[in-house]
C-alpha distance (Angstrom), angle and dihedral (degrees) to the residues before:
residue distance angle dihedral
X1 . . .
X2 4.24 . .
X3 3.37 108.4 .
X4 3.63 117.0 -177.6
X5 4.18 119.4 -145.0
X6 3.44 106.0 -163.6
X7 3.89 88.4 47.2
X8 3.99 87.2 77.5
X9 3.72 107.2 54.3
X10 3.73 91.3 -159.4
X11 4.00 93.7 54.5
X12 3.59 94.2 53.1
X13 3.75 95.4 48.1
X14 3.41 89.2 52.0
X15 3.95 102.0 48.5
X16 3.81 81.1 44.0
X17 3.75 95.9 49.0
X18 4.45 87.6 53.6
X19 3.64 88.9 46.0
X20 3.54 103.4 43.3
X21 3.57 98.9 37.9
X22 3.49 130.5 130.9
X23 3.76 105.7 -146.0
X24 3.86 102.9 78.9
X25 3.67 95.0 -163.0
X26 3.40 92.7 71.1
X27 4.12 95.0 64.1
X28 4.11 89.2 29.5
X29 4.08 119.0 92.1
X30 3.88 111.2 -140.0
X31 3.53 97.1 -126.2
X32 3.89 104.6 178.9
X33 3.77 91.7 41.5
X34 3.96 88.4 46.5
X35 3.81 88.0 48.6
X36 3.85 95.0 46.6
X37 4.06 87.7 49.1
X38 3.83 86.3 51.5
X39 3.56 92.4 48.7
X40 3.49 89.7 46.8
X41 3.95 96.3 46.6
X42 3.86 85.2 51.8
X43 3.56 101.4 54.1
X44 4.15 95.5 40.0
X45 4.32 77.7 54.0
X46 3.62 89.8 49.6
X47 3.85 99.6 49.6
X48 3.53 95.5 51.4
X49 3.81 93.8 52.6
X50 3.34 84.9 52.9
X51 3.65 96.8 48.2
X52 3.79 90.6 43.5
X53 4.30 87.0 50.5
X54 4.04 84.1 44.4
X55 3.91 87.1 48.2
X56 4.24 89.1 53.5
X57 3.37 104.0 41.2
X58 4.71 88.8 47.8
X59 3.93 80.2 47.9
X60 3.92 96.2 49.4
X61 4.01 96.1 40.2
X62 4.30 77.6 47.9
X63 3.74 92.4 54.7
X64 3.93 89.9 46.8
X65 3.43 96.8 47.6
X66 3.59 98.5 41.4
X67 4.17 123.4 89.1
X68 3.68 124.9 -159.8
X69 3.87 122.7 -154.6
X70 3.72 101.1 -83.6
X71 3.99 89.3 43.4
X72 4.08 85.6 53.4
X73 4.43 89.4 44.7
X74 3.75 92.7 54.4
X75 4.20 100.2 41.5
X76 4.01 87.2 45.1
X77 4.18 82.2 47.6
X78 3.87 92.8 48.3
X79 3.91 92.0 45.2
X80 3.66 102.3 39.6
X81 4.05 98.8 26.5
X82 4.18 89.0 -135.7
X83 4.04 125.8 97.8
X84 3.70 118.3 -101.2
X85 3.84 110.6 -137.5
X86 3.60 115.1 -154.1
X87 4.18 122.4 -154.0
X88 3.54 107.4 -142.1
X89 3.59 89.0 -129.7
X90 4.34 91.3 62.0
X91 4.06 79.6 46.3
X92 3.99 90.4 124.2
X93 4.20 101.9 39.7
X94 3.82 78.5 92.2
X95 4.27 87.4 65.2
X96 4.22 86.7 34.5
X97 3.94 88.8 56.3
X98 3.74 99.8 42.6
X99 3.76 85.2 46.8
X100 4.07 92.6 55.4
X101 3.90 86.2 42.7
């Protein structure tokens, strides 16, 4: 495809305009501030994969730690050699004592 500039008045004027222009910080790059902003970029990216790894690994040792009702039944079974019965309406001391613990 041939196109020809300096058929379209306004295209040439405006290549000429970048070219020719006096402000040189229009046609330079930044570098140093586009490094810094990199930099910057890179290190926001890393913190919140590490926050997000941080954020897994609290959630997993959670998990672990953590018993639910019928976890809580059959260690108090095992340690005392009785059954535990548990009201329905004392259904969440389980997540009240894990959260004191």
């Amino acid at each position: 495809m041939n196109i020809n500039v300096k058929s379209n008045y306004d295209t040439a004027e405006a290549i000429n305009i970048r070219l020719f222009s006096d402000k040189l910080k229009n046609r330079e790059v930044d570098t140093a501030n586009a490094d810094i902003e990199s930099k910057a970029n890179i290190k926001s990216i890393a913190d919140e994969t590490l926050r997000v790894e941080k954020d897994k690994i609290q959630e997993k040792i959670h998990q672990a730690v953590t018993m639910d009702v019928s976890e809580v039944k059959d260690f108090l079974f095992m340690l005392i050699g009785a059954e535990v019965k548990v009201k329905p309406d004392n259904d969440n001391s389980g997540t009240l004592i894990n959260r004191l613990a």
